[in-house]
C-alpha positions as CSV (number, residue, x, y, z in Angstrom):
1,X,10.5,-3.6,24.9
2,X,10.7,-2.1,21.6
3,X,9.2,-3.4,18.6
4,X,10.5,-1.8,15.0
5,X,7.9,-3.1,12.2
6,X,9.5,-1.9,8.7
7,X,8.0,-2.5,5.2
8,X,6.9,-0.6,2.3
9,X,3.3,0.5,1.5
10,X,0.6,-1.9,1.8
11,X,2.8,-4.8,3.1
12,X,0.6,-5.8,5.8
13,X,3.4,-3.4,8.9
14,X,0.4,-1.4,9.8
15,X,-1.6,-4.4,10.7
16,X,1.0,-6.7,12.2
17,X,1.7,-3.4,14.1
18,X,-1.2,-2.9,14.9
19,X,-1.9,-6.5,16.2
20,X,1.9,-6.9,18.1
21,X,0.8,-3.9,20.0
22,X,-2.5,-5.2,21.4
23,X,-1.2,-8.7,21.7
24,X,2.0,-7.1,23.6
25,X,0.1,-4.5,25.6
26,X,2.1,-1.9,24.3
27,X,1.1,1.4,22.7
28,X,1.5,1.5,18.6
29,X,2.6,4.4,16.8
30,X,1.9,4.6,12.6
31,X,5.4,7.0,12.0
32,X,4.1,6.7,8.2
33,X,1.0,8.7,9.8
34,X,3.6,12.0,10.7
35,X,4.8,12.2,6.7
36,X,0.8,11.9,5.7
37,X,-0.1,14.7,8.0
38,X,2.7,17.0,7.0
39,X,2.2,15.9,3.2
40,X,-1.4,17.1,3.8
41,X,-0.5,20.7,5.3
42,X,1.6,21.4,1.6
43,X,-0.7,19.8,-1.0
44,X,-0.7,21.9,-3.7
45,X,2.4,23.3,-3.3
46,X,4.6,20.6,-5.0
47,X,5.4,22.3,-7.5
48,X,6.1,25.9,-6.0
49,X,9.5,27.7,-4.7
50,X,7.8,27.4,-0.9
51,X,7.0,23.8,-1.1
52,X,10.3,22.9,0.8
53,X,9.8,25.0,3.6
54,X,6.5,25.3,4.2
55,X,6.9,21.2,4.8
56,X,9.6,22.1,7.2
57,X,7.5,24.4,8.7
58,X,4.6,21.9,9.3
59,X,7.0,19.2,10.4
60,X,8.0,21.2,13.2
61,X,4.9,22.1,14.5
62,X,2.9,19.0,13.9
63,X,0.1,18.5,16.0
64,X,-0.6,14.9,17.1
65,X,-4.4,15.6,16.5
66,X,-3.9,15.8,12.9
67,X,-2.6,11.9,12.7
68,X,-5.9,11.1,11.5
69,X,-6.0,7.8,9.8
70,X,-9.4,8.3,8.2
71,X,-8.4,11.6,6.5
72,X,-4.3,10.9,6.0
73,X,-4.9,7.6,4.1
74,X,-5.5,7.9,0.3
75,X,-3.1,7.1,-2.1
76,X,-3.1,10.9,-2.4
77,X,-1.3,11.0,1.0
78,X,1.0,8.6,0.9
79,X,2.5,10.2,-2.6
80,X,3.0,13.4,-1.0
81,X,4.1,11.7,2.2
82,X,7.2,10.2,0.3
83,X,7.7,14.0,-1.5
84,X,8.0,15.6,2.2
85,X,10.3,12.5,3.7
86,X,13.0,13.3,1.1
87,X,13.3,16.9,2.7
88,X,16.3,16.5,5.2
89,X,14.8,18.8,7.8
90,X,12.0,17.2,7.8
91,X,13.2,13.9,8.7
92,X,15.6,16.0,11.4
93,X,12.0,17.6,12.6
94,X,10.4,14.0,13.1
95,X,13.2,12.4,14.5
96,X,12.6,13.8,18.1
97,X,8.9,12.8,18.6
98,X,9.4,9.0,16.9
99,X,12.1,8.9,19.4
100,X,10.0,9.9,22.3
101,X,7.5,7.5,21.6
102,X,10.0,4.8,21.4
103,X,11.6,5.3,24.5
104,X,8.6,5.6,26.5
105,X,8.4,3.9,29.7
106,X,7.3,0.0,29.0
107,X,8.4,0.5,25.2
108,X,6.2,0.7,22.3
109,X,5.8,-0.6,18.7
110,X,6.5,1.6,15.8
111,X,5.7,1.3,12.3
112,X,7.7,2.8,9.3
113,X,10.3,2.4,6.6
114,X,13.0,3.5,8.8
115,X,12.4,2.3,12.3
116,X,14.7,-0.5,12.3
117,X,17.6,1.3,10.4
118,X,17.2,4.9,11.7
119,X,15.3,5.9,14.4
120,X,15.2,2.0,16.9
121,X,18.9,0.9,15.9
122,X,18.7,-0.7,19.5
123,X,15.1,-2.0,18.9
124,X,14.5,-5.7,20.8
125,X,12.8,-6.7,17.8
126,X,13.0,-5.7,14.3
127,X,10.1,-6.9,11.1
128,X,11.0,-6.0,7.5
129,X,7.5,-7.0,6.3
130,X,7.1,-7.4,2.5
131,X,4.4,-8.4,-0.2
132,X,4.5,-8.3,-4.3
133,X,4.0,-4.9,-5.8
134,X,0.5,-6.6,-7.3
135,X,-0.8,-7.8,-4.0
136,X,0.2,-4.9,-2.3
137,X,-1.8,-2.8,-5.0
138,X,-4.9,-5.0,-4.4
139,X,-4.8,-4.7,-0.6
140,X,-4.7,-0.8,-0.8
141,X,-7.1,-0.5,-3.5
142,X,-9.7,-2.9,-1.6
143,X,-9.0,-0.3,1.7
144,X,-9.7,2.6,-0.7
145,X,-12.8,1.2,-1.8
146,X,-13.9,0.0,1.5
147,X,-13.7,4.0,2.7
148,X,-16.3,4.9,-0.4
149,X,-12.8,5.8,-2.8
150,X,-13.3,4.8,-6.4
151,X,-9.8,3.5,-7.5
152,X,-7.7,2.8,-10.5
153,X,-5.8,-0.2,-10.3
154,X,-3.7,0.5,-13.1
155,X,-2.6,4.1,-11.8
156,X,-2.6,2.8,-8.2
157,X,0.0,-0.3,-9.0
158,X,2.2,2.4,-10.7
159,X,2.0,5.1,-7.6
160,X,3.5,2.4,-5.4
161,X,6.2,1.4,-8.0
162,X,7.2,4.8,-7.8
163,X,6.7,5.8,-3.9
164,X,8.8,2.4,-3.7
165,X,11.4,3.5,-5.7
166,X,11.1,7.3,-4.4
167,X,11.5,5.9,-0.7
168,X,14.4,3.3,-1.7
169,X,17.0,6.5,-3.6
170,X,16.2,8.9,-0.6
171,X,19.8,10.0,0.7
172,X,17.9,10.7,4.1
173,X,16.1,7.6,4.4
174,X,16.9,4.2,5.9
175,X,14.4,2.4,4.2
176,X,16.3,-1.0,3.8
177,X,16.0,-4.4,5.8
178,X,18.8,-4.3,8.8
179,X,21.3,-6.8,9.3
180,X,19.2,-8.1,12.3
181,X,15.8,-7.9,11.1
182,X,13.3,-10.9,10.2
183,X,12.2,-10.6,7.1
184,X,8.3,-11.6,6.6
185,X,7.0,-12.2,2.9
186,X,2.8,-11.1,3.6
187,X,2.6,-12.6,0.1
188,X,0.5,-15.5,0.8
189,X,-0.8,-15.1,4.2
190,X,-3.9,-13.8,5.8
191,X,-4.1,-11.2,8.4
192,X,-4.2,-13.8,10.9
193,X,-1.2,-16.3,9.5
194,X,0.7,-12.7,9.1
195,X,0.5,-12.0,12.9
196,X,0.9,-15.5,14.0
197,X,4.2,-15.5,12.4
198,X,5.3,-11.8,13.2
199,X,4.2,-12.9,17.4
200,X,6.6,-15.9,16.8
201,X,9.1,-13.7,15.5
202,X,8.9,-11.3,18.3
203,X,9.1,-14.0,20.9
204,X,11.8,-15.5,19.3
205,X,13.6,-12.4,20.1
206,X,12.9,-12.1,23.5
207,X,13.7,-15.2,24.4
208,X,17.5,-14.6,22.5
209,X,17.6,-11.6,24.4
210,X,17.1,-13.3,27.8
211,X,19.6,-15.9,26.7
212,X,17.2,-18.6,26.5
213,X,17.7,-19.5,23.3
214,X,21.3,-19.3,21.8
């Protein structure tokens, strides 16, 4: 089974990921991780002739030991994370490996802004998990500050305003609700109401897949 949890930054995918895979048994990957780590490798170098390939470079030979959550998630990260994922070859060089983990025996859950669209077309169940801009800037902000990170609200609402709309006009990207995805609004909910709903969305879908449900 295949589990495609899409949603932009700080909508509560990670989490409901995070919790479908436990409650599933099924291992969890964080694809938003991959474009942190590369991001990482090039900081510095936005603005430089060898920013481009130097992100290709690090695409290709990513390491799975440098998906550290700890060190890949300030709001640092994420911005160069959505500079990197607008690089064609990138995307081309990540493809293989989300893939992979996908199709693993058993199935897996994956997290992104494309997983649904792009890379798990033929994924049993597809999220699209969103959340206001405001809330979504709290959430991040009080994750920030729980890792020892002094924050700026007002700069931090902005970056995702702009990662948002960075993410939505790439020509490389998929980062859209499919036709056959459940869309969840994190809005209002809790953690636990959040998963409670996503499980009951996911079941849903098995059940419809096994033709018990029309």
């Amino acid at each position: 089974m295949i589990i495609a949890v899409d949603g932009p930054a700080a909508s509560g995918k990670g989490t409901l990921a995070s919790g479908l895979a436990r409650h599933y048994r099924l291992p969890h990957l964080d694809t938003g991780l991959l474009y942190r780590a590369v991001g990482q490798a090039v900081d510095g170098l936005e603005d430089t002739p060898e920013f481009e390939a130097r992100a290709i470079e690090a695409a290709r030979s990513l390491d799975e030991t440098a998906l550290q959550p700890e060190l890949l998630l300030s709001a640092r990260a994420g911005q160069l994370a959505s500079k990197v994922a607008v690089i064609g070859e990138v995307r081309k060089a990540l493809f293989d490996y989300q893939r992979q983990f996908a199709l693993q025996d058993g199935g897996a859950v994956l997290d992104g802004r494309d997983i649904g669209t792009v890379i798990c077309p033929e994924a049993d169940a597809k999220l699209f998990i969103q959340a206001d801009s405001k809330a979504r800037m709290e959430r991040r902000a009080r994750q920030l500050e729980m890792r020892g990170q002094v924050v700026d609200r007002y700069a931090l609402y902005h970056q995702i305003e702009e990662r948002d709309a960075r993410d939505m006009a790439n020509p490389h990207g998929g980062f859209y609700k499919a036709a056959d995805a459940h869309l969840l609004d994190t809005t209002l909910l809790d953690i636990e109401a959040a998963l409670r709903a996503a499980i009951a969305i996911v079941d849903g879908a098995i059940r419809r897949k096994a033709g018990l449900v029309p």
